[in-house]
N, C-alpha and C positions, 0 to 999 in steps of 0.2 A: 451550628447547624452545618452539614456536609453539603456541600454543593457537590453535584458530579456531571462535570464536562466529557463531551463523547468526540471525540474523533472517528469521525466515517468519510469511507473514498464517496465522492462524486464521480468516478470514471473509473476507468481502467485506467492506469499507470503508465507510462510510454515506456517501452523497451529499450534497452541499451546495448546495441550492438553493433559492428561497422558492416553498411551495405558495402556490397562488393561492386556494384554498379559505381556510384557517386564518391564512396568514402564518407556517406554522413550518419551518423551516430545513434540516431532514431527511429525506432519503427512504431507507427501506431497499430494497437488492435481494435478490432471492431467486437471480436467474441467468434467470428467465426471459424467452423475445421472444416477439413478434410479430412475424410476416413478413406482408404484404399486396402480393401480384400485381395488376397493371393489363398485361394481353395480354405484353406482353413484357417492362414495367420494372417493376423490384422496389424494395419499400421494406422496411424491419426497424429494430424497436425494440424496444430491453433496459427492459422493466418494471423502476418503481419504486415502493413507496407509502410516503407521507407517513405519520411515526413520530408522529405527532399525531391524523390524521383517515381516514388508510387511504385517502385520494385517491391514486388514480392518476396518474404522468406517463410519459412516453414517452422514452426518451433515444434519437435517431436515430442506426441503426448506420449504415442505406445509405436512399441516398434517390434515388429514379427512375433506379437502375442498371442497366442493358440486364441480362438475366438469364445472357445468356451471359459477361458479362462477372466474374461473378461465378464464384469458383472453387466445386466442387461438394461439398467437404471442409468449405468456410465453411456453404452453404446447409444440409448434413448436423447442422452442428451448430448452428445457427439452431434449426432445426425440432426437435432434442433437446434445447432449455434445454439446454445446456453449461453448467454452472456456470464453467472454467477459462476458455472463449470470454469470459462476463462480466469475468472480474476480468483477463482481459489487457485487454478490451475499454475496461476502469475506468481503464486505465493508457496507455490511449492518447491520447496530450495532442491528435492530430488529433480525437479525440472530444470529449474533455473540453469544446475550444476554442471545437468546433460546437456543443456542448450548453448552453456556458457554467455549467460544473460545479465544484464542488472535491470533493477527498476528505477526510473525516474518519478519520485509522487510532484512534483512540482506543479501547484494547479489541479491537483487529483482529489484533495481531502477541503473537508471544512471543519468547524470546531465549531459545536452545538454548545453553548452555554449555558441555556435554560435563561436566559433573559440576564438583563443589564442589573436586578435588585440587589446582588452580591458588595454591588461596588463600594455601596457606604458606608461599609461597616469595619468596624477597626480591625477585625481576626477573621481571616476568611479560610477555611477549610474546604479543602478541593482535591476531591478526586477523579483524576482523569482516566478513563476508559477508553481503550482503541477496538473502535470494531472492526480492524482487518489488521495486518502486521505490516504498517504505516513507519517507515523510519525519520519522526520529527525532532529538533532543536524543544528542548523543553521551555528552555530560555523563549524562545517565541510563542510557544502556546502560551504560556501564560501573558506576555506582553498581549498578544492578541487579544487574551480571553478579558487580562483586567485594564487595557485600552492603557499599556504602558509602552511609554519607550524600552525598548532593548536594555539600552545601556541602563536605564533607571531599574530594570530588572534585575542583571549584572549587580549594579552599585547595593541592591536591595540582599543580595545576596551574600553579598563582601562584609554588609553593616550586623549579618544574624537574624535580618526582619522575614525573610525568605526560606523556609528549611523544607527540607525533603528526606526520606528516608534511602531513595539513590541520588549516584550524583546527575548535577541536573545541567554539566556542560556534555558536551558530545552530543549523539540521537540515542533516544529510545523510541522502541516500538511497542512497546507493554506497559501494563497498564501502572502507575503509581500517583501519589498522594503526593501534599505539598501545602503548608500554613504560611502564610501571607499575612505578618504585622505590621499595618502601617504605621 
């Protein structure tokens, strides 16, 4: 039987970037912008403030975009702080790129197992699902999810009782499968 594990954020992600104030590394968002009009071109930006000094930055969503060009669903939710406009907004590498950004998920995500009934059984088949572009150690979701030591992971790995169809050192963010013989 497939079991399928989900990985979903609890938060927004902290930002990675150096305040110019403090020199410290972190900016939290809450979700919310600023939008600023000049006659017909529109600019907007997803507040951040620095987890050190409470400075303020700006991360540019749109910048000197004719207003009509701008669909009115985005605008709508511009002006409502959208919290979920934020965290796709976090996950868009066209941002990310302009803003020169990274994400911190540490403390962000959790891993939904569908309950502890997996554990006793000798072959477990698991498919893990991300629902946002989550970059985790697969090596620990699973430690996590099947209440293993790290290294007993590792060692389970090394021995052929552990397989995956990618490989399961580094992160991934997408979604893949994985059988578990104990």
């Amino acid at each position: 039987m497939l079991n399928i594990w989900v990985v979903a954020p609890t938060c927004l992600p902290l930002v990675l970037r150096r305040c110019h104030t403090c020199a410290s590394e972190r900016f939290r968002t809450s979700g919310k912008f600023r939008v600023n009009a000049h006659h017909k071109l529109i600019d907007a930006w997803l507040l951040a403030l620095c987890t050190a000094c409470g400075e303020t930055t700006k991360l540019t969503v749109l910048e000197r975009m004719h207003v009509r060009s701008v669909r009115p669903e985005l605008l709508d939710r511009l002006h409502d702080n959208d919290p979920g406009l934020a965290a796709e907004l976090l996950q868009d590498p066209v941002v990310r790129r302009r803003n020169r950004i990274a994400l911190d998920w540490d403390n962000a995500w959790r891993l939904d197992t569908g309950g502890p009934d997996h554990l006793d059984r000798e072959v477990i088949d698991v498919s893990v699902r991300f629902a946002a572009r989550i970059p985790v150690r697969p090596v620990r979701l699973i430690a996590e999810g099947c209440g293993l030591a790290r290294a007993e992971v590792e060692r389970l790995i090394t021995d052929g009782r552990l397989v995956a169809a990618v490989r399961l050192s580094g992160k991934l963010s997408g979604d893949f499968t994985f059988t578990l013989k104990r």
